[in-house]
N, C-alpha and C positions, 0 to 999 in steps of 0.2 A: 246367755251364758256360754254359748259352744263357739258363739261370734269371740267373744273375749278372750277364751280359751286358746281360740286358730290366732286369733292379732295379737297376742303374746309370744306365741309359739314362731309364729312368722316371724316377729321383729327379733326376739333370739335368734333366730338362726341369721340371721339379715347380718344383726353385732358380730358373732361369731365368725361370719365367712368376710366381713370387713377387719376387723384384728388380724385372723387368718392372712389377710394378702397382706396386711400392712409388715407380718413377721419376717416374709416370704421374701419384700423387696428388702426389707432390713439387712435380711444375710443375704440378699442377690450380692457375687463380686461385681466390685468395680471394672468399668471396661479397660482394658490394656492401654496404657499412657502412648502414647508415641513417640520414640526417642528422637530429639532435634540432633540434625548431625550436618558438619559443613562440609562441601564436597570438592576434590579432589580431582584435575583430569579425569576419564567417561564419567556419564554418569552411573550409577550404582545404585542398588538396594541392599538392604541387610539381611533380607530373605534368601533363606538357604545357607548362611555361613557355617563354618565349620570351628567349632572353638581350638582353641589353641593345643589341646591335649588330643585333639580327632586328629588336627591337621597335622600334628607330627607321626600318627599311627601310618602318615600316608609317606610322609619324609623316611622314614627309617627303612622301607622297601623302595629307596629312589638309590640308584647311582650314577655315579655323573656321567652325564650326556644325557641322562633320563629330564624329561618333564611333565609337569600335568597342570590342566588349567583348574583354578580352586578359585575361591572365597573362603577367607577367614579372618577370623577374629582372634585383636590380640591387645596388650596394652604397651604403650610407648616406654623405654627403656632411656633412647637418647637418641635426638636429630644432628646431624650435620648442622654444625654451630656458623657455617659460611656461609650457607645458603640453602638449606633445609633438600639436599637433592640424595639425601640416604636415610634410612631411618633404623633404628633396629627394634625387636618387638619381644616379650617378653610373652612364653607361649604355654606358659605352666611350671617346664621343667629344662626350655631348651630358648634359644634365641634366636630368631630369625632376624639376617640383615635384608632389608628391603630398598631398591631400587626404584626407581619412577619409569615409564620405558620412555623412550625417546628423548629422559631428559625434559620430557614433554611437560612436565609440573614438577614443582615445588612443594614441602611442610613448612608450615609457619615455621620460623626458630626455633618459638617458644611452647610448640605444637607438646601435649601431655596429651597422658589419657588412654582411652578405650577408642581402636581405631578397628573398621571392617574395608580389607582390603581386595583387591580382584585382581587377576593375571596370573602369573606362570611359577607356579613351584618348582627347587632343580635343587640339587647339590655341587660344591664344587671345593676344590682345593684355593684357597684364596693365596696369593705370592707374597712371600714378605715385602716386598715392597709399596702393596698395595694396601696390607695391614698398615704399613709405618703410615700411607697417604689418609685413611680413615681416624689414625691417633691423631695424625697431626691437625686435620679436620674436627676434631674431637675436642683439642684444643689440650692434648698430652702434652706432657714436660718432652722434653730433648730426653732425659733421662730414660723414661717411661717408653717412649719412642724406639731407643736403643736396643730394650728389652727383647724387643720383638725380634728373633732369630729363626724361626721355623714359619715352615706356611701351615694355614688352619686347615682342616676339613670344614664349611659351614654350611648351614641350612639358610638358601638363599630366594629372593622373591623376588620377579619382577611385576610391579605391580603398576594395571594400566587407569584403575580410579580407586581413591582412599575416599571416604568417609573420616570424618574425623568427629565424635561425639561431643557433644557443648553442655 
């Protein structure tokens, strides 16, 4: 009877701490997906970027002639409709125009999305004429183009590898 007793008692507890793990993996989270992303002049990681409201905490203490090397993340606004060699990025609350350096690479045309970019943060006063060069680039009206009368202050990027998320 005391045999019966313990091999009841055993396989209880046996059921019990099998349930027990089964609940255990039930709520274990899932591992972290990996985001597919196509790559841009250097290569790059998306480790360590700086989101787009950090990366301006760092812009608003730059003045021009100032720079700093970063990574950040941002999502696409609008490419250079010619040849994908400017892009601008849309960083929460402000807009960074981004550069490729050397010229060295291109964005697709039709490049959208959530982009992790690397190279040189700065400021600068941009020339009306080089506004009127990015509308026209832009694919603005002659109208629209005209507009343009003042130079900007912008928050600018030279950026030496993009990711481009898929």
């Amino acid at each position: 009877m005391k045999k019966n007793i313990l091999l009841l008692a055993l396989s209880l507890a046996l059921f019990s701490c099998k349930n027990e793990e089964k609940t255990t993996e039930e709520k274990a989270p899932e591992a972290k997906k990996e985001i597919a992303y196509a790559s841009f002049g250097k290569e790059i990681t998306d480790a360590d970027a700086l989101t787009g409201e950090r990366m301006m905490e760092n812009y608003k203490d730059l003045k021009v002639g100032d720079t700093i090397i970063s990574k950040m993340k941002g999502k696409i606004i609008e490419v250079c409709s010619k040849k994908g060699c400017w892009m601008t990025l849309d960083t929460g609350n402000d807009e960074v125009m981004v550069k490729f350096k050397d010229y060295g690479f291109f964005m697709p045309l039709n490049a959208e999305g959530d982009v992790v970019i690397n190279g040189k943060a700065f400021v600068t006063e941009t020339s009306v004429d080089e506004l009127r060069h990015y509308a026209e680039d832009a694919g603005k009206t002659e109208e629209e183009i005209n507009k343009i009368t003042e130079p900007k202050f912008e928050y600018r990027f030279e950026a030496d590898g993009v990711l481009l998320q898929q």
